[in-house]
C-alpha positions in Angstrom: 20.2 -30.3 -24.9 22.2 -32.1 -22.5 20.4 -32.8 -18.9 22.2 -31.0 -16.1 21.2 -30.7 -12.4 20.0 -27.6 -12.1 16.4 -26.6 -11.7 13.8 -24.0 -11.3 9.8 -24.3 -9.9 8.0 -22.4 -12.0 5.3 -21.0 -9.7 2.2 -18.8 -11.6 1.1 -15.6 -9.7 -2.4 -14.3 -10.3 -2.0 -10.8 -10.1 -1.9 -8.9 -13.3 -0.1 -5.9 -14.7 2.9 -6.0 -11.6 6.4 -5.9 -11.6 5.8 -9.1 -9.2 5.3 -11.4 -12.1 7.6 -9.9 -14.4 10.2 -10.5 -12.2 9.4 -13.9 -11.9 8.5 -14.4 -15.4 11.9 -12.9 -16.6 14.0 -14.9 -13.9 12.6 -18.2 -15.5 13.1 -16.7 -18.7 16.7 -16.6 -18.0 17.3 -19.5 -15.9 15.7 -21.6 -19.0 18.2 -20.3 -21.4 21.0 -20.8 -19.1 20.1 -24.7 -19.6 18.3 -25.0 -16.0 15.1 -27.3 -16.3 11.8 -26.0 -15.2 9.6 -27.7 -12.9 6.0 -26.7 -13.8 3.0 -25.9 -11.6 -0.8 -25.8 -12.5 -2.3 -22.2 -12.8 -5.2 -22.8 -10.9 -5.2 -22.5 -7.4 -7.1 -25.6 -6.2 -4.7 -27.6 -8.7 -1.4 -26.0 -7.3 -2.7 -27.2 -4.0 -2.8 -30.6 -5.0 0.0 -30.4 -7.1 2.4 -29.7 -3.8 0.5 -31.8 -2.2 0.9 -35.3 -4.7 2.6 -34.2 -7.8 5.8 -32.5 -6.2 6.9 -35.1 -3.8 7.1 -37.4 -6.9 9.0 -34.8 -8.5 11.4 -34.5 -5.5 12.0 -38.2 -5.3 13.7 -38.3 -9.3 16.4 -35.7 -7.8 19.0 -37.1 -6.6 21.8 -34.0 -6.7 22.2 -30.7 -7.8 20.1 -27.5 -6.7 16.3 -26.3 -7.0 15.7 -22.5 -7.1 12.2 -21.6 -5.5 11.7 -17.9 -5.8 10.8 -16.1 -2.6 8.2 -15.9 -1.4 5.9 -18.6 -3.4 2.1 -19.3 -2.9 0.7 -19.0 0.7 2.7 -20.2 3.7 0.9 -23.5 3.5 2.6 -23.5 0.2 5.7 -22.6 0.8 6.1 -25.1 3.7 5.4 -28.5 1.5 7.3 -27.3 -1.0 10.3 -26.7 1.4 10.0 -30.3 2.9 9.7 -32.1 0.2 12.5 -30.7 -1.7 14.5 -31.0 1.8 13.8 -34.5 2.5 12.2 -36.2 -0.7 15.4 -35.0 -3.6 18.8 -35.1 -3.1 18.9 -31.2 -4.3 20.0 -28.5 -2.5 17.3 -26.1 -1.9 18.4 -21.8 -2.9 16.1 -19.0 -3.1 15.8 -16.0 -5.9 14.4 -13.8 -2.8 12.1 -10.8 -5.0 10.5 -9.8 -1.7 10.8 -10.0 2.9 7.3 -9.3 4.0 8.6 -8.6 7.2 10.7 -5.6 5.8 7.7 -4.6 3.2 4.1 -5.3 5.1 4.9 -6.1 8.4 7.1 -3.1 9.4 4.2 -1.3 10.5 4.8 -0.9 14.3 2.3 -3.4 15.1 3.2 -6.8 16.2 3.2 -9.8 13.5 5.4 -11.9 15.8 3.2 -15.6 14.1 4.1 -14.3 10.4 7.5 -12.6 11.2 8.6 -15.9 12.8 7.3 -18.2 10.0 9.0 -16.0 7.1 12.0 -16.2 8.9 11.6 -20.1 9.6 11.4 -20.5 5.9 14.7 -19.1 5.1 16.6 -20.6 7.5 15.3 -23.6 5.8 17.8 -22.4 2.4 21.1 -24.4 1.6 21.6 -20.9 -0.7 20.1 -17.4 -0.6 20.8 -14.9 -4.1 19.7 -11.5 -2.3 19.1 -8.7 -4.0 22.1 -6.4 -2.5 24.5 -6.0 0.0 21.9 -4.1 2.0 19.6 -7.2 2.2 22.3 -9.5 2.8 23.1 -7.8 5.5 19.7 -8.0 7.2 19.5 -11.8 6.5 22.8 -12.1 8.1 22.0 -10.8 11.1 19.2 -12.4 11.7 21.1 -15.1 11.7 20.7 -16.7 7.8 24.1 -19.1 8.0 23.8 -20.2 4.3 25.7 -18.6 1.9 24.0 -15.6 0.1 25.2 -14.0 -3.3 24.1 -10.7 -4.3 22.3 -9.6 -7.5 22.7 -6.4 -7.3 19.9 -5.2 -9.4 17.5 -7.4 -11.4 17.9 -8.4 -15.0 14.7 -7.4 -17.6 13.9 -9.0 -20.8 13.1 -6.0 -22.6 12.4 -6.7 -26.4 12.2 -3.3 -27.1 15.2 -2.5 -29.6 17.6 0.2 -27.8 17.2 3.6 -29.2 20.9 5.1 -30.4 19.8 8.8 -28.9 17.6 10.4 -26.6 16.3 13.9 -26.5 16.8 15.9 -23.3 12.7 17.4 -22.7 13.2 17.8 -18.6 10.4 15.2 -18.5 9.8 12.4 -16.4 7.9 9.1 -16.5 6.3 7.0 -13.2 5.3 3.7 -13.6 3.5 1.3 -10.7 1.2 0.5 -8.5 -0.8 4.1 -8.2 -2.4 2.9 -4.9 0.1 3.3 -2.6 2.0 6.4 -4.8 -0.1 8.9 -3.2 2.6 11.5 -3.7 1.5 12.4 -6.9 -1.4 13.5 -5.5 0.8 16.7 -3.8 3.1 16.9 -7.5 3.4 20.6 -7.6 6.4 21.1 -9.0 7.2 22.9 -12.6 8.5 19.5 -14.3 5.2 17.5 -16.0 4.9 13.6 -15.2 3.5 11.2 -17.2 1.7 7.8 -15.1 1.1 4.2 -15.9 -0.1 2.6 -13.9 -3.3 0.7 -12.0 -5.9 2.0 -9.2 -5.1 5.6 -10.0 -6.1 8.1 -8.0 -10.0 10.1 -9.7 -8.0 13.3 -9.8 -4.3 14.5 -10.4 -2.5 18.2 -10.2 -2.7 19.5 -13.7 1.0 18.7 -14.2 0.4 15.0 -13.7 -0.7 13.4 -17.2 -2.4 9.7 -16.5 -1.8 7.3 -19.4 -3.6 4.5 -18.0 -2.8 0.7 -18.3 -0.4 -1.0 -20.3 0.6 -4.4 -19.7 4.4 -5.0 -19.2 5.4 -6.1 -23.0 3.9 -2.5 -24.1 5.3 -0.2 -21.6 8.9 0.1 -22.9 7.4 1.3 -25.7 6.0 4.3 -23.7 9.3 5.3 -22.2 10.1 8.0 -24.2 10.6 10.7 -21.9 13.9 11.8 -20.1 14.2 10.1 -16.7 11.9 7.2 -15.4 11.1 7.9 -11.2 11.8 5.5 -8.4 9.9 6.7 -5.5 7.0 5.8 -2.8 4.9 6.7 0.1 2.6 9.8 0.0 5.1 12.5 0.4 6.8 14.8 -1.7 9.4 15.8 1.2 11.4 11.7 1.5 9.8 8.3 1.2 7.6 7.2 3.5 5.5 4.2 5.6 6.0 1.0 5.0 6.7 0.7 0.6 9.0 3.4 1.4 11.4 2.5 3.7 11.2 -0.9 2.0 13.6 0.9 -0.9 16.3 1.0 1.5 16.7 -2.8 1.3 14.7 -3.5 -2.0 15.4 -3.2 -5.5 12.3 -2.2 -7.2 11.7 -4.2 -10.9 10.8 -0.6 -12.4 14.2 0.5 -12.1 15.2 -2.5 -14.4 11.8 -1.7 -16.7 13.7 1.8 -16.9 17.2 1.4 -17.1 16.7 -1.9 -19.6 14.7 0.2 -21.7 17.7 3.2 -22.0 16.0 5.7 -19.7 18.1 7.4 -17.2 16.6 7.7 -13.2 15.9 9.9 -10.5 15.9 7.3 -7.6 14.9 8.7 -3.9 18.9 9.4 -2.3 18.1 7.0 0.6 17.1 3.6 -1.5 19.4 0.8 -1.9 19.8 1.1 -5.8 20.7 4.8 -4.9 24.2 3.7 -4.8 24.7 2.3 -8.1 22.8 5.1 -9.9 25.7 7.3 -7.8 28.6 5.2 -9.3 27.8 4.3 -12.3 26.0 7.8 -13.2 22.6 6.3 -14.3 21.0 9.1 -13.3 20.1 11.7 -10.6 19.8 10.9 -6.6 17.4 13.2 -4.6 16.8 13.8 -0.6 13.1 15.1 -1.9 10.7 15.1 -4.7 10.9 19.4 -3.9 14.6 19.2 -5.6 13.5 18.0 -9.0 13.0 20.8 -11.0 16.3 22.6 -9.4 18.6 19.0 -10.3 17.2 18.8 -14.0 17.5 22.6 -14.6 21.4 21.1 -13.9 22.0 19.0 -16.2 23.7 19.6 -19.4 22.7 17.6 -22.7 26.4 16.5 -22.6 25.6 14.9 -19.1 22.3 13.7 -19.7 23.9 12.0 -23.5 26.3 10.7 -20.9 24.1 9.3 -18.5 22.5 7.3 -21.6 25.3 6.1 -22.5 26.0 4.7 -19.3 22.7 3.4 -19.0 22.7 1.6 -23.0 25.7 -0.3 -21.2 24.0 -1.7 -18.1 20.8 -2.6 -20.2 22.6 -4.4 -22.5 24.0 -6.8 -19.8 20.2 -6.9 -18.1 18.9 -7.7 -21.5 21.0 -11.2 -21.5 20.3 -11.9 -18.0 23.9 -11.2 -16.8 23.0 -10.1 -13.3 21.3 -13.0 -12.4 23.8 -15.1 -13.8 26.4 -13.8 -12.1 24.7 -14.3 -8.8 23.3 -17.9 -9.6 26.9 -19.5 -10.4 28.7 -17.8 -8.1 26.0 -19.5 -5.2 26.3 -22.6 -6.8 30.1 -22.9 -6.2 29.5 -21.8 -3.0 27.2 -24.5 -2.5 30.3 -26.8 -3.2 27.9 -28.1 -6.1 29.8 -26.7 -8.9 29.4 -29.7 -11.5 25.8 -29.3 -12.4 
């Protein structure tokens, strides 16, 4: 394969059984197959240390041009800080982020004060020559406060789903929730007439009766699972909107479960407030909702010609996240922004 300039630090999360690594697993996935080369890191923590430490200025110095893609945030801020320097002042490269999360918008927004953490986030990406956000609501936010370097947006994130796309799926008025269970305390208060099947870790010991756990399954098997009518996007612990901190976050975030569900054929019911909530409106992926309390009035709605429709719709879009397109999309377009468009 011919050598181009183009490259990606592969950086190994420890947590298990999150949409966190998959999202980081399936943007070098795609990034690799679009010819960029992957810089590797050690998987154990004491060797990653010394890795940025020794191994990556090395690295740095044998770039002379092009672009590195570090995926926001990596490692602790420690981390994150060598990595930035070296890459500014050791390669040639330009340096871009993949952001996947802004701790200041999903931990920190709490009412208290974080003004040491806020400010070092924000240090770090002012430090970008290239930002791909994740939509136009985010891009916003970085713009004003104050990001100067370019920014593409994603729009929603690609999923390598091997799971072969069914041709048809039965209407059943059921839906599926997948996620962290820890902070979806809402399903704790699910009293409505539609059933709900859950994956998911650190469930709750008891659920309404309506509210069928199915345990664990790690991100290669859940596709599998999706067989029932709509996949949810919602968080906090209320039924009424979405709440605290993970839910306002979906105004600006787009969650890797809506990819896990749309990729996989299955229409959504997304909270009517979340940033994805446009898309799902215009290109009729699904159903929007002000509260959780609407459900079982929207789905009595639906016709099976709508919902066959809404399949169709969503076949189209998973097709295109199935090859990476998204991220493609938002990856070329910031490297001609970058005036570094001969990779």
């Amino acid at each position: 394969m011919k050598m181009n300039n183009k490259y990606l630090i592969s950086w190994h999360d420890s947590a298990k059984n999150t949409g966190g690594t998959k999202a980081k697993d399936d943007v070098e996935f795609f990034l690799r197959n679009q010819g960029y080369n992957i810089i590797d890191t050690p998987h154990n923590k004491y060797l990653k240390m010394l890795y940025v430490i020794f191994v990556l200025p090395l690295v740095c110095l044998r770039i002379r041009k092009g672009v590195i893609y570090v995926q926001f945030p990596t490692g602790i801020p420690f981390q994150m800080k060598m990595i930035i320097f070296f890459i500014k002042h050791f390669s040639g490269a330009e340096l871009a982020y993949i952001i996947h999360d802004i701790e200041t918008l999903r931990i920190w927004n709490d009412g208290n004060d974080h003004p040491e953490s806020e400010q070092t986030e924000m240090s770090f990406l002012k430090e970008a020559d290239g930002i791909v956000s994740l939509n136009h609501k985010m891009t916003d936010w970085l713009i004003e406060k104050g990001i100067k370097a370019p920014i593409t947006d994603m729009k929603i994130w690609d999923y390598n789903n091997p799971k072969p796309l069914t041709d048809s799926r039965e209407y059943k008025k059921s839906i599926v929730f997948a996620g962290n269970l820890g902070k979806s305390t809402f399903l704790k208060k699910w009293d409505l007439e539609t059933p709900i099947d859950v994956y998911g870790p650190n469930a709750a010991d008891k659920y309404p009766s309506n509210v069928s756990y199915k345990g664990v399954l790690v991100a290669e098997e859940l596709p599998g699972a999706l067989v029932q009518s709509f996949g949810l996007v919602w968080d906090g612990n209320s039924m009424d909107t979405c709440t605290g901190n993970y839910g306002s976050y979906l105004r600006i975030n787009d969650p890797h479960k809506v990819s896990l569900y749309l990729s996989s054929g299955l229409p959504i019911i997304i909270w009517s407030e979340a940033a994805l909530a446009d898309i799902v409106r215009d290109e009729k992926l699904g159903i929007t909702v002000d509260s959780l309390k609407d459900i079982d009035r929207a789905l009595s709605e639906v016709k099976v010609d709508d919902y066959q429709k809404m399949c169709s719709n969503v076949q189209n879009i998973a097709k295109l996240m199935r090859k990476g397109y998204f991220l493609k999309n938002a990856t070329d377009e910031l490297n001609k922004l970058m005036n570094r468009q001969e990779y």
